[in-house]
PADOPA-557258 format. One record per residue (C-alpha): x, y, z; residue number from 1; residue in one letter. Coordinates in nm, 4 decimals. Layout:
REM PADOPA-557258
@X: X	Y: Y	Z: Z	num: NUM	residu: A $
...
REM end
This chain:
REM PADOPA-557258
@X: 0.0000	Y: 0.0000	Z: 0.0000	num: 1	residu: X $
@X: 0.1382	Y: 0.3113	Z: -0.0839	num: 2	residu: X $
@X: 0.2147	Y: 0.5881	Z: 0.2226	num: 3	residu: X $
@X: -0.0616	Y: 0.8060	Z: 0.2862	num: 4	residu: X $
@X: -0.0163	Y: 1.1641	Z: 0.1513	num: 5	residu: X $
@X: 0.1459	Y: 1.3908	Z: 0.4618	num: 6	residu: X $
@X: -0.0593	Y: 1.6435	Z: 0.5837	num: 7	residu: X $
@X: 0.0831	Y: 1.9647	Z: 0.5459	num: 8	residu: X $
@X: -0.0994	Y: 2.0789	Z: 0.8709	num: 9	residu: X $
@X: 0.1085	Y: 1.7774	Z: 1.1061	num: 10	residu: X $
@X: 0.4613	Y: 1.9431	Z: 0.8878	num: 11	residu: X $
@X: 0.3883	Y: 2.2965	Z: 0.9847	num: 12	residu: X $
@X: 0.4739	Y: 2.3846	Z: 0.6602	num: 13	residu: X $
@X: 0.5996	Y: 2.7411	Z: 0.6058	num: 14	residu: X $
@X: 0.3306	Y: 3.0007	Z: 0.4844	num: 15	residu: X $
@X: 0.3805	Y: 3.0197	Z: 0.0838	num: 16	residu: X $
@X: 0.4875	Y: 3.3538	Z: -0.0063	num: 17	residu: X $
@X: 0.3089	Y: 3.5644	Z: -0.2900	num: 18	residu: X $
@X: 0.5156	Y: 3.6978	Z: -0.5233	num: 19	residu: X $
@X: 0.7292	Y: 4.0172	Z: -0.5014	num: 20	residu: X $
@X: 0.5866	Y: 4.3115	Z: -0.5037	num: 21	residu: X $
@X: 0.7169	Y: 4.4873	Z: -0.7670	num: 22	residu: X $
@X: 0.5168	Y: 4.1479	Z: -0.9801	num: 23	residu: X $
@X: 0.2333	Y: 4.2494	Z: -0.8372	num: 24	residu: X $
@X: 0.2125	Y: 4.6077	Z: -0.8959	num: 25	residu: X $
@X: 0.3135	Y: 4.5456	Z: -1.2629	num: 26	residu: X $
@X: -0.0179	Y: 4.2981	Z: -1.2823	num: 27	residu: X $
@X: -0.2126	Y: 4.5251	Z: -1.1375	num: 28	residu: X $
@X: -0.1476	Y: 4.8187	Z: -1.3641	num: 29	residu: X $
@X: -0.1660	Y: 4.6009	Z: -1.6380	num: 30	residu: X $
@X: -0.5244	Y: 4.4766	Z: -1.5078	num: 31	residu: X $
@X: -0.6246	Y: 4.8419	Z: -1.5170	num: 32	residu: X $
@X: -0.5077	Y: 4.8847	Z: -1.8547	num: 33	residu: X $
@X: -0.6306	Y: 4.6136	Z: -2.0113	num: 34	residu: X $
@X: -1.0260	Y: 4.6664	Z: -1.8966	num: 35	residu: X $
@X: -1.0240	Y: 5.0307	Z: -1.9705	num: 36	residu: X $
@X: -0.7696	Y: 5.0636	Z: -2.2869	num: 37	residu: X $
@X: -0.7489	Y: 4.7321	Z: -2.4809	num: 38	residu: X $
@X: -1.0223	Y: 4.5133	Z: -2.4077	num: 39	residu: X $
@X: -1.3036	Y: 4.8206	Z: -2.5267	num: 40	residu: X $
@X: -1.1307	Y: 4.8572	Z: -2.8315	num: 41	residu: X $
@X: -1.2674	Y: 4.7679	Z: -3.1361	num: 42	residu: X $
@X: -1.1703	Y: 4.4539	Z: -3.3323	num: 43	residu: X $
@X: -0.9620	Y: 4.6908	Z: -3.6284	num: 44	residu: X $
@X: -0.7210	Y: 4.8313	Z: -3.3583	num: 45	residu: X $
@X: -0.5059	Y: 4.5719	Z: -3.3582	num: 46	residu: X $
@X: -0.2068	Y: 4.8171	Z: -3.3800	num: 47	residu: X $
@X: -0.3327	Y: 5.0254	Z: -3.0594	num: 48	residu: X $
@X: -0.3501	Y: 4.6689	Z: -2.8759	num: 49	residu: X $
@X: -0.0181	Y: 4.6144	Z: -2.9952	num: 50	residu: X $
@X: 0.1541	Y: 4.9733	Z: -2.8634	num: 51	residu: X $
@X: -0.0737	Y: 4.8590	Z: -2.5306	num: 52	residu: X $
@X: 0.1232	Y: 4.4546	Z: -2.5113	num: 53	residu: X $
@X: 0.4713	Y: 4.6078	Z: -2.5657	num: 54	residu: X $
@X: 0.4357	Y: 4.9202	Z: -2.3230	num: 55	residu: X $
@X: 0.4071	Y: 4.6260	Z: -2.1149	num: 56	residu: X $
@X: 0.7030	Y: 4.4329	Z: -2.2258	num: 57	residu: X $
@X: 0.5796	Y: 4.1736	Z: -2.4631	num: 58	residu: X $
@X: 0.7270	Y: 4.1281	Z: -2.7933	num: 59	residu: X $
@X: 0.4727	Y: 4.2084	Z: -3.1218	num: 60	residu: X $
@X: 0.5257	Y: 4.2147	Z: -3.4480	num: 61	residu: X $
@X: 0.3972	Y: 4.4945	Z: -3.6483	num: 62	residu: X $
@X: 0.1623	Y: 4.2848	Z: -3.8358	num: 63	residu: X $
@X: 0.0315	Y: 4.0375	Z: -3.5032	num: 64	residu: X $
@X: -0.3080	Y: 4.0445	Z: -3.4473	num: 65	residu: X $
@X: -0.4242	Y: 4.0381	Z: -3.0204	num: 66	residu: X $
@X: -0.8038	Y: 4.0674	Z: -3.0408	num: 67	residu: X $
@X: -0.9225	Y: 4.2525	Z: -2.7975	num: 68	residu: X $
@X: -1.1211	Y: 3.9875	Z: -2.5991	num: 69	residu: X $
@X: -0.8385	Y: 3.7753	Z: -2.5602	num: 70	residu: X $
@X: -0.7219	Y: 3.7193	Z: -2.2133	num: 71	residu: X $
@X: -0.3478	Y: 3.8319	Z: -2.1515	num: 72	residu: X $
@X: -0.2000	Y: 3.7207	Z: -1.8450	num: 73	residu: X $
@X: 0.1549	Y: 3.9042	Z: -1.8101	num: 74	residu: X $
@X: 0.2396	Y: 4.0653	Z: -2.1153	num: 75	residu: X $
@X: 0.5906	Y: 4.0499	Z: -2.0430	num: 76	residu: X $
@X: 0.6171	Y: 3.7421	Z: -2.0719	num: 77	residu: X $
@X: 0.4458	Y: 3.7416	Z: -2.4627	num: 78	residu: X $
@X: 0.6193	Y: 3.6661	Z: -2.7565	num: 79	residu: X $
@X: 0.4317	Y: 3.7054	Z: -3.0861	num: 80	residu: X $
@X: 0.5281	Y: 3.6691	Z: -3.4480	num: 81	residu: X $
@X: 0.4639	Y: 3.8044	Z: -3.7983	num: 82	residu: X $
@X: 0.0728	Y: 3.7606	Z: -3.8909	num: 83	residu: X $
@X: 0.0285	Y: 3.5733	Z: -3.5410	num: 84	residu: X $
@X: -0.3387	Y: 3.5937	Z: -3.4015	num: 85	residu: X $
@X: -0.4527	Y: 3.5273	Z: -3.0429	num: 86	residu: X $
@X: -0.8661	Y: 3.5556	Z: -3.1262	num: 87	residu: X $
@X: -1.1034	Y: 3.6696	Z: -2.8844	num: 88	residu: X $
@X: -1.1953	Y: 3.4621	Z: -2.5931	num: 89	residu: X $
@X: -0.8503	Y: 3.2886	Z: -2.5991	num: 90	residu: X $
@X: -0.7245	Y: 3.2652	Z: -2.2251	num: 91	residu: X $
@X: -0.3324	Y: 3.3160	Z: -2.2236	num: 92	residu: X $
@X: -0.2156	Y: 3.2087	Z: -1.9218	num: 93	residu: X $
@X: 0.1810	Y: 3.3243	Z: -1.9481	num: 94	residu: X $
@X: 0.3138	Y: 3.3068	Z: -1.6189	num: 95	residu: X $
@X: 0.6446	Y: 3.1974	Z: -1.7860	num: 96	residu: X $
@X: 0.7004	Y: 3.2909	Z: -2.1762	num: 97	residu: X $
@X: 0.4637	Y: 3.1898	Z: -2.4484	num: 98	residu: X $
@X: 0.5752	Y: 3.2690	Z: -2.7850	num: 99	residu: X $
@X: 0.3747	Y: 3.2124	Z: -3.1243	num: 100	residu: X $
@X: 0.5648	Y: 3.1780	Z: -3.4474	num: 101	residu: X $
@X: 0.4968	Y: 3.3467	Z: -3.7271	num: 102	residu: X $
@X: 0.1510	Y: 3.2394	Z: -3.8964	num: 103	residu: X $
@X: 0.0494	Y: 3.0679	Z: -3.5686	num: 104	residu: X $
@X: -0.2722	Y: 3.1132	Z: -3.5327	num: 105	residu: X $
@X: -0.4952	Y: 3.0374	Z: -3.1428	num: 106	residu: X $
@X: -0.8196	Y: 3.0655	Z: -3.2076	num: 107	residu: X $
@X: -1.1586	Y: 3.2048	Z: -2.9963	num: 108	residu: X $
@X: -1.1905	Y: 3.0122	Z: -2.6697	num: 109	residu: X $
@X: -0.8402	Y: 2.8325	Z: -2.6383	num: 110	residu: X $
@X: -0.6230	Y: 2.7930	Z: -2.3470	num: 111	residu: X $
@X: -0.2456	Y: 2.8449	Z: -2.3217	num: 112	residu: X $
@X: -0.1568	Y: 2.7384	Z: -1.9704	num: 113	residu: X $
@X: 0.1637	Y: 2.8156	Z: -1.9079	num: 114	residu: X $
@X: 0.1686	Y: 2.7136	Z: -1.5522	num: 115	residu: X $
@X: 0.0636	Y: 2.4143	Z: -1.3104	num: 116	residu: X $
@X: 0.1843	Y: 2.2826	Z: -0.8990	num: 117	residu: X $
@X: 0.3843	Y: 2.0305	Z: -0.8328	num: 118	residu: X $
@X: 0.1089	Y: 1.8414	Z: -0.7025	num: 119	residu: X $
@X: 0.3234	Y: 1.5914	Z: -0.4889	num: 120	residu: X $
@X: 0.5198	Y: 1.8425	Z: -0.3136	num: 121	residu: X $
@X: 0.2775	Y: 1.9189	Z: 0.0100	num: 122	residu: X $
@X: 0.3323	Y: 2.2608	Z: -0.0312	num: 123	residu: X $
@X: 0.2072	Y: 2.2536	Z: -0.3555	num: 124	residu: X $
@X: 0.4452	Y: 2.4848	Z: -0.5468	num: 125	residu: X $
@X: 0.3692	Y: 2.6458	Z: -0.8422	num: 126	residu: X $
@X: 0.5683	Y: 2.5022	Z: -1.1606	num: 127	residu: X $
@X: 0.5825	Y: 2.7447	Z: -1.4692	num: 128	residu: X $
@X: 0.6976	Y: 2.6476	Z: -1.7996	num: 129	residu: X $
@X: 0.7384	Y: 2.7900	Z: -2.1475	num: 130	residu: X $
@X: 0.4853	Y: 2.7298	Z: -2.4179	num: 131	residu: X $
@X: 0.5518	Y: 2.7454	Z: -2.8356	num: 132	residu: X $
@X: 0.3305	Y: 2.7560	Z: -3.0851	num: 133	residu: X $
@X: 0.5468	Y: 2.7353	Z: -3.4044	num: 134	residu: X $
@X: 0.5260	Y: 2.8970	Z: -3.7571	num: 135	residu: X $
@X: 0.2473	Y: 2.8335	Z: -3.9026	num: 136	residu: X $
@X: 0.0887	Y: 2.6127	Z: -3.6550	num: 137	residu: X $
@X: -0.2928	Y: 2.6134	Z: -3.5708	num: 138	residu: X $
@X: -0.4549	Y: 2.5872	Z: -3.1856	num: 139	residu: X $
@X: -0.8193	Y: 2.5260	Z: -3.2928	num: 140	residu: X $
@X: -1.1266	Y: 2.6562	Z: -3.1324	num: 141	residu: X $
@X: -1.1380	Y: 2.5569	Z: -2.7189	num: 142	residu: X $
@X: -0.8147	Y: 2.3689	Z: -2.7034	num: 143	residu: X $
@X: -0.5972	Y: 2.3331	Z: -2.4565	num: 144	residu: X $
@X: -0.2139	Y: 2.3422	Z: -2.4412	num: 145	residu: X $
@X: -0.0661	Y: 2.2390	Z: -2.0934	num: 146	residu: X $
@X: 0.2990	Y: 2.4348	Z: -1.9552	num: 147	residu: X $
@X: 0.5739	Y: 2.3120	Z: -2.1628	num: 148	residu: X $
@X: 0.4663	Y: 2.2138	Z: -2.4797	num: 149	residu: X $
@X: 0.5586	Y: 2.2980	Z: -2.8418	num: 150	residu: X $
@X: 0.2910	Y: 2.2730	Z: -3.1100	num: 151	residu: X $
@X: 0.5316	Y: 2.2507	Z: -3.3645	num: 152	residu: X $
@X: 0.5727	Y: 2.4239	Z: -3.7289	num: 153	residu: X $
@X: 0.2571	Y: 2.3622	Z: -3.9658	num: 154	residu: X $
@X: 0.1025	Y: 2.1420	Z: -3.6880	num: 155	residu: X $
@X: -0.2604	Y: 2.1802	Z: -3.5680	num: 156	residu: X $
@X: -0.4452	Y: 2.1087	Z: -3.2531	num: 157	residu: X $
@X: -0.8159	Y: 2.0168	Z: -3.2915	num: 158	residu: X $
@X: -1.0978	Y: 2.1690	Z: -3.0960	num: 159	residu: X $
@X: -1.1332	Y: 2.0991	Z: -2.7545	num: 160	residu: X $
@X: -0.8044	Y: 1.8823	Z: -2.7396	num: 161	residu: X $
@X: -0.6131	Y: 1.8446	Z: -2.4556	num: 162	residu: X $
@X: -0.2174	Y: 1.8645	Z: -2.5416	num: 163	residu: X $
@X: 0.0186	Y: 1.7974	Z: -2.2803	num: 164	residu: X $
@X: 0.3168	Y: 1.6682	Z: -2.4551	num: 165	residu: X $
@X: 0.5391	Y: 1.7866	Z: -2.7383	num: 166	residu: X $
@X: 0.3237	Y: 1.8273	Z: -3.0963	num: 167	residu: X $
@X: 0.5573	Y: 1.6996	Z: -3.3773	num: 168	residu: X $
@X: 0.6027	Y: 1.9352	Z: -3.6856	num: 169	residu: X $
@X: 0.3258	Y: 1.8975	Z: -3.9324	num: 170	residu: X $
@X: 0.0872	Y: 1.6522	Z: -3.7197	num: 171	residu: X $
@X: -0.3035	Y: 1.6856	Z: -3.6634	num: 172	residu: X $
@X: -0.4164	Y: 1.6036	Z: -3.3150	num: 173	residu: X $
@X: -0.7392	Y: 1.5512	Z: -3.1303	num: 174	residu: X $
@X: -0.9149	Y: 1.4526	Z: -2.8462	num: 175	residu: X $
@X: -0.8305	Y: 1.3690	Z: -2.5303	num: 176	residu: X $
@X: -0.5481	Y: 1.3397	Z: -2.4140	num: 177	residu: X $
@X: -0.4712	Y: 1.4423	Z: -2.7789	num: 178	residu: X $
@X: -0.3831	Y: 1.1770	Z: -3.0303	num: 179	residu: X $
@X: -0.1990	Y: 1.1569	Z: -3.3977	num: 180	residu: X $
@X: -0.4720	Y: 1.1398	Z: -3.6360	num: 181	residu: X $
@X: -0.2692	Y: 1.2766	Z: -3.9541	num: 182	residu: X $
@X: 0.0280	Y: 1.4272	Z: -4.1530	num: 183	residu: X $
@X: -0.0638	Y: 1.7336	Z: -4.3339	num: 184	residu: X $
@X: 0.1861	Y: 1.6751	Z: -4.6253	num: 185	residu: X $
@X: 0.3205	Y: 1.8485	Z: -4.7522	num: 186	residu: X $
@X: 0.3420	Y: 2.1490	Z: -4.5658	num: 187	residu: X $
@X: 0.4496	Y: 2.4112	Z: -4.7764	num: 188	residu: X $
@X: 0.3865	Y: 2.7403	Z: -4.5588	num: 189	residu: X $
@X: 0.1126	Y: 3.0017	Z: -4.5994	num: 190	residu: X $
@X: -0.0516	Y: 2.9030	Z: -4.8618	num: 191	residu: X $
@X: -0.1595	Y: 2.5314	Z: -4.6630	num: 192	residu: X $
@X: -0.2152	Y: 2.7278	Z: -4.3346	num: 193	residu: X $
@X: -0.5748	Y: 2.6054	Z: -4.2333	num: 194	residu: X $
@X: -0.6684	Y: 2.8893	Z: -3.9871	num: 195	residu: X $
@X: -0.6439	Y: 3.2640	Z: -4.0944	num: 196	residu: X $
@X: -0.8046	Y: 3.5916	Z: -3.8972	num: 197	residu: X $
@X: -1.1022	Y: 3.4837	Z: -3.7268	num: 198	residu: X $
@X: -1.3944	Y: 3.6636	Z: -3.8304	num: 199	residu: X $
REM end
């Protein structure tokens, strides 16, 4: 029989500290920002959503497109290529750095979790991890994409899937957990990307 999980009570485990403060004053003016200056904005402004995102550190290209319903956690931590999208409704969780290629397109309702807690530690730490979503990849309508992983180049993700491992280049997966289902071959770049602006 396996030993029965400790309680963290009997340790007298140490009070988990938040984090600094200077983190926390940085969210905060970013929360302010983001309900009354980028999240109001209508869908064309993607350039005024992009001078918003890099006041606050992230990383834009000139020609990404952050709609403005999309959920940004730390903008700092936001990497995001030529003719990238994040749609509306798209939760990005980037406690530690997500990046999107160029072409990579998240669509409306998605999840990039770039976080989780190291669930058999008592104390329950929190465990962040980098997330890439490659050139020309595709992260379909309500998936989600666990800390960690790479969708690679010219890959997609299905709706609702559940990825939690590495996506090879050029591989459709579904369900889950998320399983192979095809090869798009070949992938030849833009002209075989599947998702495009949502509308």
């Amino acid at each position: 029989m396996p030993e029965p999980f400790p309680n963290p009570q009997a340790l007298k485990l140490p009070y988990r500290s938040s984090p600094p403060l200077a983190n926390r004053m940085l969210r905060a003016a970013w929360g302010i920002a983001y309900a009354l200056l980028y999240r109001p904005t209508p869908k064309l402004l993607h350039g005024w959503r992009r001078f918003l995102l890099r006041a606050f550190g992230a990383s834009v290209a000139g020609t990404a497109h952050p709609y403005p319903k999309c959920r940004i956690f730390a903008p700092w931590n936001l990497v995001m290529g030529e003719y990238s999208c994040l749609a509306d409704y798209v939760d990005c969780y980037c406690v530690a750095p997500i990046r999107l290629g160029a072409h990579a397109t998240v669509s409306q309702y998605a999840h990039l979790c770039a976080a989780t807690h190291d669930y058999e530690n008592p104390e329950f730490p929190p465990v962040a991890q980098p997330i890439v979503v490659a050139d020309y990849a595709w992260v379909a309508t309500g998936a989600f994409v666990g800390p960690g992983v790479t969708v690679g180049e010219g890959s997609v993700v299905g709706a609702r899937a559940v990825v939690t491992r590495d996506v090879s280049p050029g591989l459709v997966v579904a369900g889950n957990p998320a399983r192979a289902i095809k090869r798009r071959l070949p992938f030849a770049g833009p002209e075989c990307n599947p998702a495009g602006d949502p509308k």
